[in-house]
DSSP file (Angstrom, degrees, kcal/mol; ACC not computed):
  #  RESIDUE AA STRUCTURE BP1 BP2  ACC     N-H-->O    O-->H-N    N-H-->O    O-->H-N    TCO  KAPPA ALPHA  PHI   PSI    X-CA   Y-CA   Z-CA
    1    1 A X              0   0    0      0, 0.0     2,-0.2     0, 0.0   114,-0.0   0.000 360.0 360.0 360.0 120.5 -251.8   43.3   21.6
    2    2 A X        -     0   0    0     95,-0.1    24,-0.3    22,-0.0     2,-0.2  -0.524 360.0-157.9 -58.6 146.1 -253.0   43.6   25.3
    3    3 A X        +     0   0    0     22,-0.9    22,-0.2    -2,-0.2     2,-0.2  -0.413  13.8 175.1 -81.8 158.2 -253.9   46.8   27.5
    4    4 A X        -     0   0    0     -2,-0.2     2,-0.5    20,-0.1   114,-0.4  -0.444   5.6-174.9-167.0 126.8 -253.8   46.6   31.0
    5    5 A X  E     -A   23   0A   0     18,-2.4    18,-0.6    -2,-0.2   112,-0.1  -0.789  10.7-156.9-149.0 117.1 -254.3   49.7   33.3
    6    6 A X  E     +A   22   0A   0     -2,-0.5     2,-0.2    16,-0.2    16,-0.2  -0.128  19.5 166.3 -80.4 146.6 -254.0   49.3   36.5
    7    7 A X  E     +A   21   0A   0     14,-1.1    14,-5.0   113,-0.1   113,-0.1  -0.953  35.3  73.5-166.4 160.0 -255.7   51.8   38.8
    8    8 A X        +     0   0    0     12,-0.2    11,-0.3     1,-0.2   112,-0.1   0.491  59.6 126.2 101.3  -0.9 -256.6   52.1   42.9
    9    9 A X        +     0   0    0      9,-0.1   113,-0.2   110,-0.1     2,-0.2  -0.086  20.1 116.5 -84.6-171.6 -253.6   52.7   44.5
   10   10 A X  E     -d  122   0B   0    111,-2.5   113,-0.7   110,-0.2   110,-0.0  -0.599  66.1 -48.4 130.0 168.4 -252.7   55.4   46.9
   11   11 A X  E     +d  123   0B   0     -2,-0.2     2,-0.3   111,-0.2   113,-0.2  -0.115  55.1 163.7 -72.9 157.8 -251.6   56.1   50.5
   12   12 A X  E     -d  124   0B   0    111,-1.7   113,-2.0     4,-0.1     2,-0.3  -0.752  35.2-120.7 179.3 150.8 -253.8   54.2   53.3
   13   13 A X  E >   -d  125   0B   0     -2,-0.3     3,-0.7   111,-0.3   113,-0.2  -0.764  47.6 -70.3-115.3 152.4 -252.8   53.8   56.7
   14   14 A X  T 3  S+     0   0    0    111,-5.2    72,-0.2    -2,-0.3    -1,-0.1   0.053 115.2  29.1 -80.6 155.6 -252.5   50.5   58.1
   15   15 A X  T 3  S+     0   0    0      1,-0.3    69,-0.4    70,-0.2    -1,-0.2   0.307 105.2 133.3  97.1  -3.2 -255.0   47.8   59.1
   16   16 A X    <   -     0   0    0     -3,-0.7    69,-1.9    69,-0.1    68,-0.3  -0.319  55.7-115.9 -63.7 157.0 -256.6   49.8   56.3
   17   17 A X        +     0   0    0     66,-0.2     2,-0.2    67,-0.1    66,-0.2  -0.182  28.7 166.4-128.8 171.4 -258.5   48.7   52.8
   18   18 A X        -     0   0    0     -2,-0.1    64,-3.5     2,-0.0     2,-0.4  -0.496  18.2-158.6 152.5 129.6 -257.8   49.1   48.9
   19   19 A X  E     - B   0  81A   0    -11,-0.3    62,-0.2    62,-0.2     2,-0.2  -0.936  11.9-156.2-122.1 125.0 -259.1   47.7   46.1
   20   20 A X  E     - B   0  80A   0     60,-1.6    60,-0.7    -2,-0.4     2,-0.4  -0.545   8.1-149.7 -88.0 151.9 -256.9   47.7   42.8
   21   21 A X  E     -AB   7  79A   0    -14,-5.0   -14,-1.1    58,-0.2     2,-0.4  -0.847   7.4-165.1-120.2 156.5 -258.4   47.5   39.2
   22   22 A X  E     -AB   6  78A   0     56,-1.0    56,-0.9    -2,-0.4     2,-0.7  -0.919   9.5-157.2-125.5 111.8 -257.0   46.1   36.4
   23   23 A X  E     -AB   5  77A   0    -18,-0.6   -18,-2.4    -2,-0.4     2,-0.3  -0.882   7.2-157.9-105.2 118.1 -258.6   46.9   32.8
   24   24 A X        +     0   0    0     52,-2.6     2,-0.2    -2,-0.7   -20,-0.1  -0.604  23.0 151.9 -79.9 113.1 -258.0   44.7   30.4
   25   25 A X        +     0   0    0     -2,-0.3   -22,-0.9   -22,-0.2    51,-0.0  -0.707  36.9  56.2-127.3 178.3 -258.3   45.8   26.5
   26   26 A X  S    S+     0   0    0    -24,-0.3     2,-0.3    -2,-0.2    -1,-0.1   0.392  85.1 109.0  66.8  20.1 -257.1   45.2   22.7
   27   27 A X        -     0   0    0      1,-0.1   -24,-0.1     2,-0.1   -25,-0.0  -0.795  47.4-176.7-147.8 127.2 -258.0   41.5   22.6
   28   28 A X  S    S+     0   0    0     -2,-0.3     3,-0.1     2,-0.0    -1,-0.1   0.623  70.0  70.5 -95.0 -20.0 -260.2   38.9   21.3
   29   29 A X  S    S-     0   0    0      1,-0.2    -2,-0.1     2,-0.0     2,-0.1  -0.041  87.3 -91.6 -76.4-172.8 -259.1   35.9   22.8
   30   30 A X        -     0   0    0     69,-0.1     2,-0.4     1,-0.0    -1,-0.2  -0.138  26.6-134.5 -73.0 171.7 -259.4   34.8   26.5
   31   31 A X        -     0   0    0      1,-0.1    68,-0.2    -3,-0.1    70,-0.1  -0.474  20.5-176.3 179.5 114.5 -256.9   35.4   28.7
   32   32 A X  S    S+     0   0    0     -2,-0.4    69,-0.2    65,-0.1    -1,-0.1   0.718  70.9  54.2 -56.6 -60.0 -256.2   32.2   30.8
   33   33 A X        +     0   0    0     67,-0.6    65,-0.6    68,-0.1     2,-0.3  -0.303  60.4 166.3-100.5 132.0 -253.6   33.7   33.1
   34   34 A X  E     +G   97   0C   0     63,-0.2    17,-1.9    -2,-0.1     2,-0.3  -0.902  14.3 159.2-149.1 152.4 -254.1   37.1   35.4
   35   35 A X  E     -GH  96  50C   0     61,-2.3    61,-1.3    -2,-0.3     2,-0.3  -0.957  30.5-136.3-151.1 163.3 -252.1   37.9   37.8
   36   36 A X  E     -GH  95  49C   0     13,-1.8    13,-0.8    -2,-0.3    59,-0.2  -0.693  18.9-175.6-154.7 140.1 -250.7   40.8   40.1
   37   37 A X  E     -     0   0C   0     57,-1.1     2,-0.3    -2,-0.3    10,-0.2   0.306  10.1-156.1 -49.0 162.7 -246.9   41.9   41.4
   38   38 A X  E     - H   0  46C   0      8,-1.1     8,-2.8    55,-0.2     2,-0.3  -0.881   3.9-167.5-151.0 167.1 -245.6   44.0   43.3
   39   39 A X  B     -E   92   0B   0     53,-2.9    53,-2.3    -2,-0.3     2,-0.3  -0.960  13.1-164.5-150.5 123.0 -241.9   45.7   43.5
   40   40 A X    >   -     0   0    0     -2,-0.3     3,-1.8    51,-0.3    51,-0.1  -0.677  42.6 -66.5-110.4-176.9 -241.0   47.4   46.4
   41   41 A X  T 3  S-     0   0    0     -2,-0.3    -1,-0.1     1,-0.3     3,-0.1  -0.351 117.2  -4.4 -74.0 129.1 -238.0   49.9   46.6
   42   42 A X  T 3  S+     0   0    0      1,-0.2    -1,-0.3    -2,-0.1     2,-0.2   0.353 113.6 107.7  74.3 -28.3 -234.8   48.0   46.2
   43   43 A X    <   -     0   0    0     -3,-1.8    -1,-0.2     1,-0.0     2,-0.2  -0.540  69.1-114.5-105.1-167.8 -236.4   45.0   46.2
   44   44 A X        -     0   0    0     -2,-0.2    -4,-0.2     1,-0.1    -6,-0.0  -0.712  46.9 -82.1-105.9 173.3 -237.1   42.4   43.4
   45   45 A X        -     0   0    0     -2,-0.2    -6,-0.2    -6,-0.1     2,-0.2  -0.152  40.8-164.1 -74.1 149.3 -240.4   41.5   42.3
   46   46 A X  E     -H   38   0C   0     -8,-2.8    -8,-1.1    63,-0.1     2,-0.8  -0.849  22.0-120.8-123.9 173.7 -242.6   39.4   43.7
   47   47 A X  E     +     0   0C   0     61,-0.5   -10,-0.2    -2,-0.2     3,-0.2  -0.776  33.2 165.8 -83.0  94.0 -246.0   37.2   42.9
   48   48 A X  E     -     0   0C   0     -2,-0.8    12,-1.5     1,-0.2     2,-0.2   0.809  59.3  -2.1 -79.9 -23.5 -248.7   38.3   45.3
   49   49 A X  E     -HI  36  59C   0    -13,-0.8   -13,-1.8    10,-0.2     2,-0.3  -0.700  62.0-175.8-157.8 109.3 -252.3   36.8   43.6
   50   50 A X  E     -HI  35  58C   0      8,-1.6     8,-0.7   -15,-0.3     2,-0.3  -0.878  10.6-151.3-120.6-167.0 -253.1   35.1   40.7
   51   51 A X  E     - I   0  57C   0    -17,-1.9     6,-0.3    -2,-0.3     4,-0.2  -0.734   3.5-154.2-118.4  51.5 -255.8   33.8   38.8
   52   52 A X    >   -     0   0    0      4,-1.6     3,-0.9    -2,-0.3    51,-0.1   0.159  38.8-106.3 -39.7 175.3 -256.8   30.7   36.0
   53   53 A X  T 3  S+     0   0    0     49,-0.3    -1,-0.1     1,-0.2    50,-0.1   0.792 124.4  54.2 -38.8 -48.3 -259.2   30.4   33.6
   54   54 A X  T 3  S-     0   0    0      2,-0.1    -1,-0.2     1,-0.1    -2,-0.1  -0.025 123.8-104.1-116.6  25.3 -261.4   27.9   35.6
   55   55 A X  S <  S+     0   0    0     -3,-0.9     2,-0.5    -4,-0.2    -2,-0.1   0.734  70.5 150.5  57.3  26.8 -261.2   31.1   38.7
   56   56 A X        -     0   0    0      2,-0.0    -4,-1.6     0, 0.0     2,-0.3  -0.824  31.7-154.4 -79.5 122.5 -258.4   29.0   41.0
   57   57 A X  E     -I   51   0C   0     -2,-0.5     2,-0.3    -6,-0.3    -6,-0.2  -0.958  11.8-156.1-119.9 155.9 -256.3   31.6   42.9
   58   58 A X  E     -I   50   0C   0     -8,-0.7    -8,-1.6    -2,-0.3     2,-0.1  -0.966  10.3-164.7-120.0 107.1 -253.1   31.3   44.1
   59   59 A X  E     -I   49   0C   0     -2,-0.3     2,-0.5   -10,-0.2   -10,-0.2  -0.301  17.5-132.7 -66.3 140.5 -251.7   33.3   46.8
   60   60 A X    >>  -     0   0    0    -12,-1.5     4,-2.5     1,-0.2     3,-1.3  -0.725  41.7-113.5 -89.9 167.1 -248.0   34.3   48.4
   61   61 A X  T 34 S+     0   0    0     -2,-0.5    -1,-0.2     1,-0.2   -13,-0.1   0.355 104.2  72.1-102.7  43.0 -248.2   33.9   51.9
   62   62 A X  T 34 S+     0   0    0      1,-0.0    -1,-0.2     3,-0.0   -14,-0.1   0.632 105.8  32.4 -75.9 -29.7 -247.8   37.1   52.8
   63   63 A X  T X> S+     0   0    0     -3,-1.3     3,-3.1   -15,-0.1     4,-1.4   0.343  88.1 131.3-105.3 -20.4 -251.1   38.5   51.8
   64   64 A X  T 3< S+     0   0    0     -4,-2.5     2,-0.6     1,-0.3     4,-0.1  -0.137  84.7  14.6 -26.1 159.8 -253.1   34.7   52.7
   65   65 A X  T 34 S+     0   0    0      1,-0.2    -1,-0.3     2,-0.1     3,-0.1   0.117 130.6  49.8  58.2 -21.5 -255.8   35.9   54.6
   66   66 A X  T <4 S+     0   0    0     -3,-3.1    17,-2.3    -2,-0.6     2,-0.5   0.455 100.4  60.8-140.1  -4.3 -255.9   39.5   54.0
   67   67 A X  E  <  -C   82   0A   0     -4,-1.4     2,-0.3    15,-0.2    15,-0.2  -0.939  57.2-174.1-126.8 158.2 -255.8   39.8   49.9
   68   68 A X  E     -C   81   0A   0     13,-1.2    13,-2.2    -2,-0.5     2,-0.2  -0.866  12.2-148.2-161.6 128.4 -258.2   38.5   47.4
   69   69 A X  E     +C   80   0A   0     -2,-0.3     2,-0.2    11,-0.3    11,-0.2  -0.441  18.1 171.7 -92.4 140.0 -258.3   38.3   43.9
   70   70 A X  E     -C   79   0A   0      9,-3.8     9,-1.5    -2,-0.2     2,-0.3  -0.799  17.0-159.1-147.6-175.0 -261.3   38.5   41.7
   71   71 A X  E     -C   78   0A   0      7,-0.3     2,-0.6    -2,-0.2     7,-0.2  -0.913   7.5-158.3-175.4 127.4 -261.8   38.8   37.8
   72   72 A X  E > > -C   77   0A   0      5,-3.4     3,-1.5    -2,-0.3     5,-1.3  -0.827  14.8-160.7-121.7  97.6 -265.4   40.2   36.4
   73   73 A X  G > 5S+     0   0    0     -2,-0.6     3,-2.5     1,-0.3    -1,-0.2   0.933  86.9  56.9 -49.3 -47.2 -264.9   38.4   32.5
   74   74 A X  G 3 5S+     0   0    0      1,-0.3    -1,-0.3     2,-0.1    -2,-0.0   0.776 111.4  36.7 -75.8 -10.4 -267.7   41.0   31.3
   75   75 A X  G < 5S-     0   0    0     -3,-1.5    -1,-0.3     2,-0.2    -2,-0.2   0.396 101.5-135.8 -92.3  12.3 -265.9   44.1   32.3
   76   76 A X  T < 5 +     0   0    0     -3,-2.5   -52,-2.6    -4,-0.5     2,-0.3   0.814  61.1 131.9  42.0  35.1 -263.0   42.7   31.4
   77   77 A X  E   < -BC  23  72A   0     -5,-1.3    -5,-3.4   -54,-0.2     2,-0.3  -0.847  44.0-151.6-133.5 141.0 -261.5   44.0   34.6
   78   78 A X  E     -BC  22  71A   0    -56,-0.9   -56,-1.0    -2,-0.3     2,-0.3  -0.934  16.1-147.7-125.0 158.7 -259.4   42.0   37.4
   79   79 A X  E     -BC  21  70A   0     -9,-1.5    -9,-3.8    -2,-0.3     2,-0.2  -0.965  19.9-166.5-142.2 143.0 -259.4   43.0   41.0
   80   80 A X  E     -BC  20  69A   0    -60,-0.7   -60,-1.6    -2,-0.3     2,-0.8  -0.877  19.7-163.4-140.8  75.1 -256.9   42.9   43.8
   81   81 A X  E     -BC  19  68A   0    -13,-2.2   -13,-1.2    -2,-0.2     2,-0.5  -0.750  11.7-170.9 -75.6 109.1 -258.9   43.5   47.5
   82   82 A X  E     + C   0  67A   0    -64,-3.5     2,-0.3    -2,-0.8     3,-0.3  -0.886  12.4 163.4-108.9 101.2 -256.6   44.3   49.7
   83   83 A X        +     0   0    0    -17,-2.3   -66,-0.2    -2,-0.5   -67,-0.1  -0.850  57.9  34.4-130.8 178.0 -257.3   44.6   53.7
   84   84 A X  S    S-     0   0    0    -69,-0.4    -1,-0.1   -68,-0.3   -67,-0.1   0.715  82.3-167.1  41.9  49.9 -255.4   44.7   56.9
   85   85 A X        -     0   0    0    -69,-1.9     2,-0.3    -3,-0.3   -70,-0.2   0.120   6.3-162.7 -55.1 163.2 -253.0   46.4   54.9
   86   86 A X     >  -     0   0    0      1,-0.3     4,-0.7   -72,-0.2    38,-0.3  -0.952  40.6 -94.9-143.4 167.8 -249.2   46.9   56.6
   87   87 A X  T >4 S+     0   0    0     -2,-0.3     3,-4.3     1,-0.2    37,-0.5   0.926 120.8  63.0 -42.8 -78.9 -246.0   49.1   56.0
   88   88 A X  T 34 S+     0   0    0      1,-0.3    -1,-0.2    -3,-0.1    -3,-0.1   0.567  88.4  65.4 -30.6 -42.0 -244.7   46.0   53.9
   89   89 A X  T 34 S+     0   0    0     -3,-0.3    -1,-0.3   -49,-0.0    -2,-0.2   0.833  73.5 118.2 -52.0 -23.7 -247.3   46.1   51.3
   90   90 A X    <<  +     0   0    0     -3,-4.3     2,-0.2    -4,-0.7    33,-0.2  -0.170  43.6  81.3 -45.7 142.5 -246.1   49.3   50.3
   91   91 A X  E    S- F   0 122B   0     31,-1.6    31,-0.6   -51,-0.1   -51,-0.3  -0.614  82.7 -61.8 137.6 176.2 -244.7   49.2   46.4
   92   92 A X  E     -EF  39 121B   0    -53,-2.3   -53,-2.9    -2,-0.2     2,-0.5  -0.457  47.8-139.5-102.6 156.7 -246.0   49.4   43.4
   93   93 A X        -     0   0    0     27,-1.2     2,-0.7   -55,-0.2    27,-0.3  -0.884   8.5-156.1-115.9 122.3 -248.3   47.0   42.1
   94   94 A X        -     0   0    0     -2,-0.5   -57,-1.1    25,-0.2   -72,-0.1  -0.751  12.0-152.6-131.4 140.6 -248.6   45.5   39.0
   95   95 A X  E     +G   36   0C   0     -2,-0.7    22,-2.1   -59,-0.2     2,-0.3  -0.371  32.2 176.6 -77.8 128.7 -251.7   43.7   37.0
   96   96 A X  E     +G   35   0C   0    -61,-1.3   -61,-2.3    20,-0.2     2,-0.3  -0.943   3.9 175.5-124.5 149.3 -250.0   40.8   34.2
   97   97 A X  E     -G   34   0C   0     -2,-0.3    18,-2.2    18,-0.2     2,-0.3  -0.944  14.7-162.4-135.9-178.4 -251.8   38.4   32.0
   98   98 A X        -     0   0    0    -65,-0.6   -65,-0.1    -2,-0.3    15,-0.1  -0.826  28.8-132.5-133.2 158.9 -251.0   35.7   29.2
   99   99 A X  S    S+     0   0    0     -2,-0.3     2,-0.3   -68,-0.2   -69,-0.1   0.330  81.8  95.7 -91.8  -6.5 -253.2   34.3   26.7
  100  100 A X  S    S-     0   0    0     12,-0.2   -67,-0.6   -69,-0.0    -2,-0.2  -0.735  86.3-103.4 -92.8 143.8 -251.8   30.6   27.8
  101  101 A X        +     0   0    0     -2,-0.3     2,-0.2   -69,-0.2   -68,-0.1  -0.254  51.7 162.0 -52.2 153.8 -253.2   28.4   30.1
  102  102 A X        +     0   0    0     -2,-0.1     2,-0.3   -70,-0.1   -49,-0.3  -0.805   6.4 168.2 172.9 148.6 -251.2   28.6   33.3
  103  103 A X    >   +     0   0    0     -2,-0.2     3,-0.6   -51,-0.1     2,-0.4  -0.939  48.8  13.5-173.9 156.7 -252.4   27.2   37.2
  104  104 A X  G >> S-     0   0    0     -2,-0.3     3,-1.3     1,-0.2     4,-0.5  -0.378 127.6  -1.8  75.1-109.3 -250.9   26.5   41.0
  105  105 A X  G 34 S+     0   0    0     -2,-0.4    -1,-0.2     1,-0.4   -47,-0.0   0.643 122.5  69.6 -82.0 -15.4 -247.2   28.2   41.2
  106  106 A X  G X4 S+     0   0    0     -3,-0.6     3,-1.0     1,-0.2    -1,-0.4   0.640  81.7  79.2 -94.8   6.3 -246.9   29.5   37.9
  107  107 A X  T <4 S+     0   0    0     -3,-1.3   -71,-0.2     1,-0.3   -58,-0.2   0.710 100.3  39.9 -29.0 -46.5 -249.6   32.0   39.0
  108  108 A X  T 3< S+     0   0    0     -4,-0.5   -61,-0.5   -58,-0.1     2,-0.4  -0.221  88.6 100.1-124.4  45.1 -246.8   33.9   40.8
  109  109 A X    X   -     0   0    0     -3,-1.0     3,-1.2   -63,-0.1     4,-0.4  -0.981  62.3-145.8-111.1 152.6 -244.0   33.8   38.6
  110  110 A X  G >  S+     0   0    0     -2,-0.4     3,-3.4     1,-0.3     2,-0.2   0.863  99.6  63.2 -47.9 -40.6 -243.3   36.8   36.4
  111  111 A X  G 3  S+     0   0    0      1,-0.3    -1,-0.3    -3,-0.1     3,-0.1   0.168  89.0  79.6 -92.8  38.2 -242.0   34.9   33.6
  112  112 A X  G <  S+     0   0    0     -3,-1.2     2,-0.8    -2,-0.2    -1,-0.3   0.401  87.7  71.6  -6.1 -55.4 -245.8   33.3   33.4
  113  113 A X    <   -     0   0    0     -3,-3.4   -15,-0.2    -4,-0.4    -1,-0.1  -0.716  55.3-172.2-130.1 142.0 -246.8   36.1   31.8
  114  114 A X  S    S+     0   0    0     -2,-0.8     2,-0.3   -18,-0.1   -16,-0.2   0.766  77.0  54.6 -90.0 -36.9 -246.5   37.8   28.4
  115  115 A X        -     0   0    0    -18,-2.2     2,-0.6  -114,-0.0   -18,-0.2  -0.579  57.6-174.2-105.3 164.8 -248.3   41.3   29.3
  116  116 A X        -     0   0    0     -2,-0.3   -20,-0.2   -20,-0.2     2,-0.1  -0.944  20.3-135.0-145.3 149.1 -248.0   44.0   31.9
  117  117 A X        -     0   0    0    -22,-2.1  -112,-0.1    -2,-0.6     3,-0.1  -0.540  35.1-119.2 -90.3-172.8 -249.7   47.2   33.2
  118  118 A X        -     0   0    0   -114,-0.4   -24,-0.1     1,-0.3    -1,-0.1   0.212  60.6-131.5-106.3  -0.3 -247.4   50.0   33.9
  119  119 A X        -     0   0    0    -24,-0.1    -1,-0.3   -26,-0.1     2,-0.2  -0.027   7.4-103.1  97.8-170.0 -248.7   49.8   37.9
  120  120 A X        -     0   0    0    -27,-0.3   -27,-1.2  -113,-0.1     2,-0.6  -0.932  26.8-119.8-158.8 133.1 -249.9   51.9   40.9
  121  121 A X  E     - F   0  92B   0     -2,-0.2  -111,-2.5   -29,-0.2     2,-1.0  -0.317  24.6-163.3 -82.5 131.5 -248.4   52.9   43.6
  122  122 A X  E     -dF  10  91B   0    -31,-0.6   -31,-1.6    -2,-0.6     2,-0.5  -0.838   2.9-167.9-102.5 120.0 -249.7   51.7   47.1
  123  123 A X  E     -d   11   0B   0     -2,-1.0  -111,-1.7  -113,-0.7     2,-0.7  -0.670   8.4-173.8-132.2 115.9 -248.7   53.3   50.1
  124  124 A X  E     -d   12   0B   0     -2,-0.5     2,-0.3   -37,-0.5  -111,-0.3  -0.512  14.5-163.8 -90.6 117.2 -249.4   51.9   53.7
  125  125 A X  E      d   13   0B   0   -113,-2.0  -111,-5.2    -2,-0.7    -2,-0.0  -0.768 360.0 360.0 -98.9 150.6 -248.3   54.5   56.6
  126  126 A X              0   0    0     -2,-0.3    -1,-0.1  -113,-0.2  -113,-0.1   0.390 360.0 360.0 -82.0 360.0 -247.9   53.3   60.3
C-alpha cells in the first residue's frame, strides 16, 4: 500500500511562489508514474504536472512556463514549484502515483493512477 502526503500549500498572493511536497511511503517497488491534480471549487479535476520513470514531464498548459515538477528518488519525495502564481490556481492540490509504467498524456489523467494524497489547499489572492 502507498502513502502519499502532500504538504506546502497555503495562501500567497499573486505573481507569488509555492513549492508543494509530496512524501511518498509503504512501498518497495518503484513508482513509474507521479503526478499532481488540482480540483477547484465546483469544478472537475484536472491534470497539472506529471512525471515518468525516465524523469519526462508533462505539463497542462496552463501552468507551461510557470510550474515545474521535480522527484528526489532518495527522499522519496515529489515536488510541484509553483511561480507566477494567479487567482485560477487556487484549489486544492493533489500528489497521485501508480506502480505502472505510464508517459506523454497519460501523465494527466486521473485514471492513470492507482494512489492518492488526501491534498493541500493553495490559495492565490489578487
Amino acid at each position: 500500500q502507498v502513502q502519499l502526503v502532500e504538504s506546502g500549500g497555503g495562501p500567497v498572493q499573486s505573481g507569488g511562489s509555492l513549492r508543494l511536497s509530496c512524501a511518498a511511503s509503504g512501498y518497495t517497488y518503484r513508482l513509474y508514474c507521479m503526478g499532481w491534480f488540482r480540483q477547484a471549487p465546483g469544478k472537475e479535476r484536472e491534470g497539472v504536472a506529471g512525471i515518468d520513470s525516465d524523469g519526462r514531464a508533462s505539463y497542462a498548459d496552463s501552468v507551461k512556463g510557470r510550474f515545474a515538477i521535480s522527484q528526489d528518488n532518495a527522499k522519496n519525495t515529489l515536488y510541484l514549484q509553483m511561480n507566477s502564481l494567479k487567482s485560477e490556481d487556487t484549489a486544492m492540490y493533489y500528489c497521485a502515483a501508480d506502480l505502472t509504467s505510464c508517459a506523454g498524456r497519460w501523465l494527466l489523467r486521473d485514471i492513470t493512477y492507482g494512489y492518492w494524497g488526501q491534498g493541500t489547499q493553495v490559495t492565490v489572492s489578487s
